[in-house]
PyMOL CGO cylinders between C-alpha atoms (Angstrom):
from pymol import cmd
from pymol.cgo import CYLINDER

trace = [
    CYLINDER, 27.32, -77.49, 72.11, 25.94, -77.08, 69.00, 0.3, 1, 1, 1, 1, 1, 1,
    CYLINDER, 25.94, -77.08, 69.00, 23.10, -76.66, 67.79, 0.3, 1, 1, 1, 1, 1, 1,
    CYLINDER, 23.10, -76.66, 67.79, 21.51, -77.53, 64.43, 0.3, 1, 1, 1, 1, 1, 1,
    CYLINDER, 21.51, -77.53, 64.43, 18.10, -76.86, 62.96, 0.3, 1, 1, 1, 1, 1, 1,
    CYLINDER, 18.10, -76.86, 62.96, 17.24, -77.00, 59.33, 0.3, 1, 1, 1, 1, 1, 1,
    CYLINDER, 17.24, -77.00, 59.33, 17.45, -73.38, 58.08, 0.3, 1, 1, 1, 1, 1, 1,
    CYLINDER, 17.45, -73.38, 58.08, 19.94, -71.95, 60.96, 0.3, 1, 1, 1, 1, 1, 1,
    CYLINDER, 19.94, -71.95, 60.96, 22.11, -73.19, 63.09, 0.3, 1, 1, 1, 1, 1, 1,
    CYLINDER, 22.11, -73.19, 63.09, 23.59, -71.29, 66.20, 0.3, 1, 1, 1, 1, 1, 1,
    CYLINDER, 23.59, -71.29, 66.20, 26.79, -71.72, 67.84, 0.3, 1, 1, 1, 1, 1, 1,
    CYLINDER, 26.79, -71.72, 67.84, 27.92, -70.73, 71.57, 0.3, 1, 1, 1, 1, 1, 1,
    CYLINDER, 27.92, -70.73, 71.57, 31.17, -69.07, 70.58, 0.3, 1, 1, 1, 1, 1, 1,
    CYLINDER, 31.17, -69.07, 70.58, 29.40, -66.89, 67.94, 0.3, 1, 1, 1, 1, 1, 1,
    CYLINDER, 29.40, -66.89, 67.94, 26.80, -65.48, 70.08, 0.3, 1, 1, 1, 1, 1, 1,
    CYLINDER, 26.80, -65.48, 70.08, 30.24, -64.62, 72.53, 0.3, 1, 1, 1, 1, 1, 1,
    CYLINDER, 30.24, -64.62, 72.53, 31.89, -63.19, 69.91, 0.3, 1, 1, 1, 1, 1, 1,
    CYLINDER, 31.89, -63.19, 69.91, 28.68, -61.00, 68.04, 0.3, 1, 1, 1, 1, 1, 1,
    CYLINDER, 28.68, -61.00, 68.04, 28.26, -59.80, 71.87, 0.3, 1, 1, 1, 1, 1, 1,
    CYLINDER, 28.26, -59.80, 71.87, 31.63, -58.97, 72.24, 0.3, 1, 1, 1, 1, 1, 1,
    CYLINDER, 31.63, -58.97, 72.24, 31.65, -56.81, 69.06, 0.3, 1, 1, 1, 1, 1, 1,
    CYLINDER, 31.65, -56.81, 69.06, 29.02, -55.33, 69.90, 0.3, 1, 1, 1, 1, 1, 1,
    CYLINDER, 29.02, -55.33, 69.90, 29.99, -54.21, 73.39, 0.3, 1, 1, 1, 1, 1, 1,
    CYLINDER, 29.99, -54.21, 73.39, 33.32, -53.22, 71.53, 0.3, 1, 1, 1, 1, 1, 1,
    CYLINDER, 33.32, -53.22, 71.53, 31.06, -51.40, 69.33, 0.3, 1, 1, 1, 1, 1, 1,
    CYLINDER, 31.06, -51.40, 69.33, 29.43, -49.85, 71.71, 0.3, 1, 1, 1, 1, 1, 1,
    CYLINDER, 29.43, -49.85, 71.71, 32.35, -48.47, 73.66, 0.3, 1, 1, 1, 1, 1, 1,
    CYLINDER, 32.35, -48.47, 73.66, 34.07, -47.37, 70.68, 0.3, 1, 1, 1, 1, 1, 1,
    CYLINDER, 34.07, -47.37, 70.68, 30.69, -45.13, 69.81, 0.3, 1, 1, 1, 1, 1, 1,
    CYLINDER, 30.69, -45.13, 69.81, 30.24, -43.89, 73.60, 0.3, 1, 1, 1, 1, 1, 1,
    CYLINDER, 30.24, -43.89, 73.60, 33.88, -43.00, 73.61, 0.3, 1, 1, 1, 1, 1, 1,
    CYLINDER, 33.88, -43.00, 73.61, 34.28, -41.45, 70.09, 0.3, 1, 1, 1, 1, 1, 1,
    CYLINDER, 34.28, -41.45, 70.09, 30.71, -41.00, 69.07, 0.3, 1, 1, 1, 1, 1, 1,
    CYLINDER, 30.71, -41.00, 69.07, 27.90, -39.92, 71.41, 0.3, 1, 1, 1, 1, 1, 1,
    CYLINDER, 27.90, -39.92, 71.41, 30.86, -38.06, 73.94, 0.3, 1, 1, 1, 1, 1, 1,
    CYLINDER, 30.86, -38.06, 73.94, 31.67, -35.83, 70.68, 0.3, 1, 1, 1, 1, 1, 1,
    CYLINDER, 31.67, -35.83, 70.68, 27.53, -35.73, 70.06, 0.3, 1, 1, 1, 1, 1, 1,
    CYLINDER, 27.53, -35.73, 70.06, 26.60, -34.83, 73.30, 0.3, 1, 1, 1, 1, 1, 1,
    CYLINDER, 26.60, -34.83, 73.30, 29.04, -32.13, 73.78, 0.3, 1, 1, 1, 1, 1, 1,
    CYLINDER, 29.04, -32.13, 73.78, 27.67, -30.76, 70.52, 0.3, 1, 1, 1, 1, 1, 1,
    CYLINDER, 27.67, -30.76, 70.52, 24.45, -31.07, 71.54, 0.3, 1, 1, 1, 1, 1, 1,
    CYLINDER, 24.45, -31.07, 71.54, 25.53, -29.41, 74.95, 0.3, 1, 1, 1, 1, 1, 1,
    CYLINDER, 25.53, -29.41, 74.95, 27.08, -26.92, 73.02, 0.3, 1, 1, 1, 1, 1, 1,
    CYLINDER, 27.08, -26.92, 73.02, 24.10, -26.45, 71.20, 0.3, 1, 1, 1, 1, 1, 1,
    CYLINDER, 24.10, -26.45, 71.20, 22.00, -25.73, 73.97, 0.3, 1, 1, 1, 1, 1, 1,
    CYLINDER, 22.00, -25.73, 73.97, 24.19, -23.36, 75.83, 0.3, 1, 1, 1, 1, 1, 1,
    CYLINDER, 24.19, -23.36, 75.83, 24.00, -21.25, 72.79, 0.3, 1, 1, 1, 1, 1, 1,
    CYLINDER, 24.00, -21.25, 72.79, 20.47, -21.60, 72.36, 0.3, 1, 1, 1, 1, 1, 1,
    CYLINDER, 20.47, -21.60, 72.36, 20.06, -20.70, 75.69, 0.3, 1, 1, 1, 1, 1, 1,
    CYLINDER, 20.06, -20.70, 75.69, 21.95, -17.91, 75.24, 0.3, 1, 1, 1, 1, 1, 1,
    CYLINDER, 21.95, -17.91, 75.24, 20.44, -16.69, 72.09, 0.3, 1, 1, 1, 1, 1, 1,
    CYLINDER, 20.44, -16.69, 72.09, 16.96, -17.11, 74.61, 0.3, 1, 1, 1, 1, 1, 1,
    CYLINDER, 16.96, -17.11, 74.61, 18.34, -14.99, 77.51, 0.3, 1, 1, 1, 1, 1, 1,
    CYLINDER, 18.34, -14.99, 77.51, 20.16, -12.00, 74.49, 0.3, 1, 1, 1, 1, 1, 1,
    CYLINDER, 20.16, -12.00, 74.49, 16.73, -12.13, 72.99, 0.3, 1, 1, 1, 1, 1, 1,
    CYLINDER, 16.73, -12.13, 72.99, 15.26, -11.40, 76.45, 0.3, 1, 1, 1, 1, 1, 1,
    CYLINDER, 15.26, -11.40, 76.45, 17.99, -8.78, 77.18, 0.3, 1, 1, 1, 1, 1, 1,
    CYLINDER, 17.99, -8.78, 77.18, 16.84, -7.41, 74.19, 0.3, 1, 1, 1, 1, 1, 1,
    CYLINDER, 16.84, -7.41, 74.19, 13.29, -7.52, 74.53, 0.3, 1, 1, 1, 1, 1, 1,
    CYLINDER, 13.29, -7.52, 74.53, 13.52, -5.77, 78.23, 0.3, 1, 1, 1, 1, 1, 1,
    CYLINDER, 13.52, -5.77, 78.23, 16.47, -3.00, 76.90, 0.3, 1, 1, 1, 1, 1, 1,
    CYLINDER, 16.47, -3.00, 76.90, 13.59, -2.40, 73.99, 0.3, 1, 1, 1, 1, 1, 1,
    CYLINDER, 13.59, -2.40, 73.99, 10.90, -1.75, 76.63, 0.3, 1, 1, 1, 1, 1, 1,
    CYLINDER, 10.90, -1.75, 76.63, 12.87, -0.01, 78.85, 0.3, 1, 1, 1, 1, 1, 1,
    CYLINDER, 12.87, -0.01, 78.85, 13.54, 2.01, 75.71, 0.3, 1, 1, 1, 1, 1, 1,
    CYLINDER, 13.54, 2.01, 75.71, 10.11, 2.41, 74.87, 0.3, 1, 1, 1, 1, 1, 1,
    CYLINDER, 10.11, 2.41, 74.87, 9.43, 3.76, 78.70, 0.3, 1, 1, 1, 1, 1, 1,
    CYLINDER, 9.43, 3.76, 78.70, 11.97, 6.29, 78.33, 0.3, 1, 1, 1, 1, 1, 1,
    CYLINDER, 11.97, 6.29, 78.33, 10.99, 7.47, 74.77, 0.3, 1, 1, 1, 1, 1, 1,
    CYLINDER, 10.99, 7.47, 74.77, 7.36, 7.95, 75.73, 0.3, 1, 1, 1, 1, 1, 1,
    CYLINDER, 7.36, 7.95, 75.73, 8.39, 10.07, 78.80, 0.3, 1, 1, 1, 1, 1, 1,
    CYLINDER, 8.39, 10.07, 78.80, 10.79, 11.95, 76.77, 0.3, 1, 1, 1, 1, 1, 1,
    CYLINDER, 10.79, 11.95, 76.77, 7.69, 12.38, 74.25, 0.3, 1, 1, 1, 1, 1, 1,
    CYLINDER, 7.69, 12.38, 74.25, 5.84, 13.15, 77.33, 0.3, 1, 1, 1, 1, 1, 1,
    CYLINDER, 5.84, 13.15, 77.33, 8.00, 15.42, 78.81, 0.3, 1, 1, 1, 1, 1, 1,
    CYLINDER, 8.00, 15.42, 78.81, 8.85, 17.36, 75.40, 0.3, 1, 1, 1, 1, 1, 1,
    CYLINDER, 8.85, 17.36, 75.40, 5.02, 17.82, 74.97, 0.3, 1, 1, 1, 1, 1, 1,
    CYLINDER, 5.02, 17.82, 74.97, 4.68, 19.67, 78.46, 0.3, 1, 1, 1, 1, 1, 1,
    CYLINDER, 4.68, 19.67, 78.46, 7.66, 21.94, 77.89, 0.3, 1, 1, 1, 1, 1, 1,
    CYLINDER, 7.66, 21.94, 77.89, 5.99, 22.69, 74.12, 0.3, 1, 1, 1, 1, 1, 1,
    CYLINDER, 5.99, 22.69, 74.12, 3.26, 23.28, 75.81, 0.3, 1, 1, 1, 1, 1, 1,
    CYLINDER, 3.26, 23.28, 75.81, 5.04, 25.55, 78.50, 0.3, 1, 1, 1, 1, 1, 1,
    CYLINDER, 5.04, 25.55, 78.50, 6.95, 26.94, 75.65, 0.3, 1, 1, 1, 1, 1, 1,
    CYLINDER, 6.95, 26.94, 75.65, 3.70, 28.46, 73.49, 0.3, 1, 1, 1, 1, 1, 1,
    CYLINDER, 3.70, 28.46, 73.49, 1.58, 29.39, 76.86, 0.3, 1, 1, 1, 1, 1, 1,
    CYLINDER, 1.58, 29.39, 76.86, 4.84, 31.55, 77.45, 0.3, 1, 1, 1, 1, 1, 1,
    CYLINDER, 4.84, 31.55, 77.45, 5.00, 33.12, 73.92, 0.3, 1, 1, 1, 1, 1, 1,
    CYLINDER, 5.00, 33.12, 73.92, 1.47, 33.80, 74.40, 0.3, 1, 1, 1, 1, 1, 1,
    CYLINDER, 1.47, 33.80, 74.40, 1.63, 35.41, 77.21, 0.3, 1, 1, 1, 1, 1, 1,
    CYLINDER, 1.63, 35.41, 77.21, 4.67, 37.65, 76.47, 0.3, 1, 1, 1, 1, 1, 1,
    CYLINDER, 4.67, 37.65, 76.47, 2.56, 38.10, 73.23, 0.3, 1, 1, 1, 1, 1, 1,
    CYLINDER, 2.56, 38.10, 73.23, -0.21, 39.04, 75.20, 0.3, 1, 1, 1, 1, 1, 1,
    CYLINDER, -0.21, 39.04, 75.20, 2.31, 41.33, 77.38, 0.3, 1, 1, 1, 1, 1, 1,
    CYLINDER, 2.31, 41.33, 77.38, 3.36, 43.18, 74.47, 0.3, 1, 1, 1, 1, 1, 1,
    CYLINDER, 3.36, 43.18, 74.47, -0.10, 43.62, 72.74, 0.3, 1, 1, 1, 1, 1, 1,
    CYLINDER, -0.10, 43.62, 72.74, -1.30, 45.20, 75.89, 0.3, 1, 1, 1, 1, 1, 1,
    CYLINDER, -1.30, 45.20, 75.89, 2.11, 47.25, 76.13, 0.3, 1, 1, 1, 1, 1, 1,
    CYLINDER, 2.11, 47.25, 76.13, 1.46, 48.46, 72.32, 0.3, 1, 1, 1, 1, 1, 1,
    CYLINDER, 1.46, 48.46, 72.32, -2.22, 49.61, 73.05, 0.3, 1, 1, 1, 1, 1, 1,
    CYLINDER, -2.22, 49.61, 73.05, -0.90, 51.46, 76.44, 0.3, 1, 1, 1, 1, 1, 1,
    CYLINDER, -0.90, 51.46, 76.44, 1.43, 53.36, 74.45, 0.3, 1, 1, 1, 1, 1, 1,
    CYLINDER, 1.43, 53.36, 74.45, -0.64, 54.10, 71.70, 0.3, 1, 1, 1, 1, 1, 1,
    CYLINDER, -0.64, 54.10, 71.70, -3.32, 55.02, 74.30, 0.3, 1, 1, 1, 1, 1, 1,
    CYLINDER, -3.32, 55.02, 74.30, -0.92, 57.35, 76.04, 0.3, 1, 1, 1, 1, 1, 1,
    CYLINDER, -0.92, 57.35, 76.04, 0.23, 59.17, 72.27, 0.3, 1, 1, 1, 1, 1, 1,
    CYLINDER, 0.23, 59.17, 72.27, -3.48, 59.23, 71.74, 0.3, 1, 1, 1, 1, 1, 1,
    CYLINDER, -3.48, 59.23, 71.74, -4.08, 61.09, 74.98, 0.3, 1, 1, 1, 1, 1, 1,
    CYLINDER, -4.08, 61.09, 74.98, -0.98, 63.44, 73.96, 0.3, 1, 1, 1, 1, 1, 1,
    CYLINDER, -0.98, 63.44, 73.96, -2.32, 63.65, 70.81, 0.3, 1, 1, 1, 1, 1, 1,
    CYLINDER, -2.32, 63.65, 70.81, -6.00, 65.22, 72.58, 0.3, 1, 1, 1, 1, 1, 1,
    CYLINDER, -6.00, 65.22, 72.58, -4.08, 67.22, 75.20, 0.3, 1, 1, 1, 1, 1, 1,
    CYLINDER, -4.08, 67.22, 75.20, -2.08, 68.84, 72.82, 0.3, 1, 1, 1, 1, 1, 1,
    CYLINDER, -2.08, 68.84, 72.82, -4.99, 69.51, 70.35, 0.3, 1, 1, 1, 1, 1, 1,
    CYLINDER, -4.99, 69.51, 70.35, -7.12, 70.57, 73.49, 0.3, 1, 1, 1, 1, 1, 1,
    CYLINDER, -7.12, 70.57, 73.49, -4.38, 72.56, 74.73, 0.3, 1, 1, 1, 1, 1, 1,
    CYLINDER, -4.38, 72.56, 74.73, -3.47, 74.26, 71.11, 0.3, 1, 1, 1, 1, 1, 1,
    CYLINDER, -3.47, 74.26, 71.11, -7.62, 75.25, 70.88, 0.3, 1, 1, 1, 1, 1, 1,
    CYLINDER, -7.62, 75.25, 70.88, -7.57, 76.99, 74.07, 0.3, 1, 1, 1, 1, 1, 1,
    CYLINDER, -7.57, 76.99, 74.07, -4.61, 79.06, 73.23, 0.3, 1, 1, 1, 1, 1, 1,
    CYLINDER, -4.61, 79.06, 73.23, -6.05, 79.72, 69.96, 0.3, 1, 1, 1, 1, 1, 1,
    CYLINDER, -6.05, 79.72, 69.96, -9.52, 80.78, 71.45, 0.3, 1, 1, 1, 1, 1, 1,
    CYLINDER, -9.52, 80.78, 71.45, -7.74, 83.08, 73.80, 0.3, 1, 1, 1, 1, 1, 1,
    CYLINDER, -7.74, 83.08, 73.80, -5.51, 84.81, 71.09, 0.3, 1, 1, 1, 1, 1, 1,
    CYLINDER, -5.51, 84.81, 71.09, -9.17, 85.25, 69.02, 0.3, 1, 1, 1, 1, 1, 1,
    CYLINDER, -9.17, 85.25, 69.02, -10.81, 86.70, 72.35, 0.3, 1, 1, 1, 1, 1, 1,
    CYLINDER, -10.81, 86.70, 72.35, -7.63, 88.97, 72.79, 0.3, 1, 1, 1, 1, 1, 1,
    CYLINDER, -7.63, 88.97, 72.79, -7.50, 90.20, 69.18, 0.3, 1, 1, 1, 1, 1, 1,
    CYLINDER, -7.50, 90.20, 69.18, -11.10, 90.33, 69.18, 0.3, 1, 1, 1, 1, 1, 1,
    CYLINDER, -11.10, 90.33, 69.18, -11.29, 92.57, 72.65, 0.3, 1, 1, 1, 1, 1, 1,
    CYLINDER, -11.29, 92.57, 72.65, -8.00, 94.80, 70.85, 0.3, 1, 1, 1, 1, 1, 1,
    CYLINDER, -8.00, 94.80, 70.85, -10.78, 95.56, 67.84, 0.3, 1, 1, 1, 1, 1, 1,
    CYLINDER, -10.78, 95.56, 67.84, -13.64, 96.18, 70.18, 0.3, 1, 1, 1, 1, 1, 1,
    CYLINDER, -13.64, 96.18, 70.18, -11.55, 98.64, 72.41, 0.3, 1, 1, 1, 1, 1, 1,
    CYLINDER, -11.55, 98.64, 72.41, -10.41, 100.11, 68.90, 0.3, 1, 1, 1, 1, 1, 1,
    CYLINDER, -10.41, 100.11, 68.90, -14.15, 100.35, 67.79, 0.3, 1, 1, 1, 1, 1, 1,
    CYLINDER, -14.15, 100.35, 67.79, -15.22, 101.87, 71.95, 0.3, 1, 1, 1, 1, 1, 1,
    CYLINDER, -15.22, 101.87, 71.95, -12.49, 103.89, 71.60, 0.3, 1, 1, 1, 1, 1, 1,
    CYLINDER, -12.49, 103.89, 71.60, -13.34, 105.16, 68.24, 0.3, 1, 1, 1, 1, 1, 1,
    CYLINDER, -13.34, 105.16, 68.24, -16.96, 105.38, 69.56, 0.3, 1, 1, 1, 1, 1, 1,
    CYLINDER, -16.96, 105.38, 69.56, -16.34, 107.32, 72.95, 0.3, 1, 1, 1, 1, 1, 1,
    CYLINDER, -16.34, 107.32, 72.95, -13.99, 109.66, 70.94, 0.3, 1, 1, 1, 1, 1, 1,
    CYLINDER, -13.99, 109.66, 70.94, -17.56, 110.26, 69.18, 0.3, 1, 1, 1, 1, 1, 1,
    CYLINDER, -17.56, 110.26, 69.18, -19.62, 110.14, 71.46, 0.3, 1, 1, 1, 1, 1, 1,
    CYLINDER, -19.62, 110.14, 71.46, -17.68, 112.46, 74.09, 0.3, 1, 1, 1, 1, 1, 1,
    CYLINDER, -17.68, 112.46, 74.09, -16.60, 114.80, 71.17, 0.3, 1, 1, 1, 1, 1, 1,
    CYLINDER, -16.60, 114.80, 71.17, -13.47, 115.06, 71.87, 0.3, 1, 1, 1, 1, 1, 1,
    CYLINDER, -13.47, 115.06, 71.87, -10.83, 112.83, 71.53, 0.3, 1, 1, 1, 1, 1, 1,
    CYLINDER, -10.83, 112.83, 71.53, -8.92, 111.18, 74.48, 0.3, 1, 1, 1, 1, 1, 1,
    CYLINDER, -8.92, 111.18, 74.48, -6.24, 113.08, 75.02, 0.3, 1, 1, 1, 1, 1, 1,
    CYLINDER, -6.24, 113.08, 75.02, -4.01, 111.40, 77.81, 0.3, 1, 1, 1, 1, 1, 1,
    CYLINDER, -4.01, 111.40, 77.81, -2.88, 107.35, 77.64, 0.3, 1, 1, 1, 1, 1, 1,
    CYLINDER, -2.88, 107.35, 77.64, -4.16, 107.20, 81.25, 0.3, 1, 1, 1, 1, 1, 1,
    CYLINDER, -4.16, 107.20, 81.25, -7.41, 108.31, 80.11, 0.3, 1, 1, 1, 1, 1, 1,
    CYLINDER, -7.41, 108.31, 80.11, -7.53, 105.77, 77.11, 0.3, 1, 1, 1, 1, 1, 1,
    CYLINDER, -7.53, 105.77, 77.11, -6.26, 102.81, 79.13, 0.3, 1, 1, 1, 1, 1, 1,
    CYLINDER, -6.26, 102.81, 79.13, -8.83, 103.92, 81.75, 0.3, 1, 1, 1, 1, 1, 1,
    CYLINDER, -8.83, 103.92, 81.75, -11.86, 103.52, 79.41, 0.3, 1, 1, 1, 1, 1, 1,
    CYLINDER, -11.86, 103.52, 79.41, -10.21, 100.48, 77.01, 0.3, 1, 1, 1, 1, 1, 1,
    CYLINDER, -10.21, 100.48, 77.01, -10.32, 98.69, 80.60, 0.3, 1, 1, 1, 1, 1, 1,
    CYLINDER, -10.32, 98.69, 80.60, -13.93, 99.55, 81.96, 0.3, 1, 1, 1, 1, 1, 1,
    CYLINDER, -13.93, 99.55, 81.96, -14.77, 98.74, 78.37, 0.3, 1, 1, 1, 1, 1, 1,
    CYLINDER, -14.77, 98.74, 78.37, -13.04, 94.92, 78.59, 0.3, 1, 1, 1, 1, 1, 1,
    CYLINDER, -13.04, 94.92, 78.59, -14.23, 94.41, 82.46, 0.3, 1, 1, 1, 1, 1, 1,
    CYLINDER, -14.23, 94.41, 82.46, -17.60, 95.52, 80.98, 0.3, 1, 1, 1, 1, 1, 1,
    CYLINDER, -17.60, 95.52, 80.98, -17.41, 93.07, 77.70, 0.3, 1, 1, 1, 1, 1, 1,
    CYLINDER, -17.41, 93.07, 77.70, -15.73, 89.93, 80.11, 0.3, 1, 1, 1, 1, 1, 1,
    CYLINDER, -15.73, 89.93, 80.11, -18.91, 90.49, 82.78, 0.3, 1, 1, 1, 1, 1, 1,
    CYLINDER, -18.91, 90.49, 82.78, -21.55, 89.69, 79.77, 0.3, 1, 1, 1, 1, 1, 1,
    CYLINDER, -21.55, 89.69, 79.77, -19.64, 86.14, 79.05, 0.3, 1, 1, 1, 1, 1, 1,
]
cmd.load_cgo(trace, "trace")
């Protein structure tokens, strides 16, 4: 069967034939073509996937990173902290330590002083009751006429003298 129309005509066995090259066609590309595509493709996606879940890794490892850094930072901050409240205080410890000390030379310092007056005072008292005996002795021998004879005597008088002189204090 044929048929015939003025600009085309169309034929049975050529339709056959165009639709068995292109099923041939098709076949050929399924087989050699969109297999090879699609496991491309396939490909393709498996490593964008994978790119995806690395990025992800990455992202999570990076926070997880971040967490630990900012207790570290935390952390770090307390035991500065700890570290000058302990350098203050052993600073404080050893301030108070130096002022005890120099308290304590201070104190010495006075006792000694004090201590070094009052010996002085008594050798002035003692050298000044030696001149007064000399001067009552001196003054008796006067007075009485006579001199004292016997160191008894002397010692005697030299110590009524004193007991006298120490009373009037």
């Amino acid at each position: 069967m044929h048929l015939n129309f003025d600009f085309f005509s169309i034929e049975p066995s050529t339709i056959i034939g165009v639709l068995l090259n292109t099923l041939i066609l098709f076949l050929l590309f399924k087989k050699f073509l969109f297999a090879p595509v699609n496991k491309i493709i396939e490909e393709r996606k498996a490593q964008v996937s994978k790119t995806y879940e690395d990025a992800d890794a990455a992202l999570e490892k990076a926070k997880n990173m971040e967490t630990e850094y900012a207790e570290k930072l935390s952390a770090a901050k307390e035991e500065s902290a700890e570290i000058v409240k302990a350098a203050s205080k052993k600073a404080q410890l050893r301030s108070d330590e130096i002022i005890a000390q120099a308290k304590d030379e201070a104190q010495g310092i006075v006792s000694k002083a004090n201590a070094d007056i009052e010996r002085e005072r008594k050798r002035a008292v003692n050298q000044i009751k030696d001149e007064i005996s000399d001067i009552a002795v001196n003054i008796a021998g006067k007075v009485i006429g006579k001199e004292v004879s016997s160191d008894e005597e002397q010692e005697r008088l030299i110590d009524e003298f004193i007991g006298g002189i120490g009373e009037d204090e």
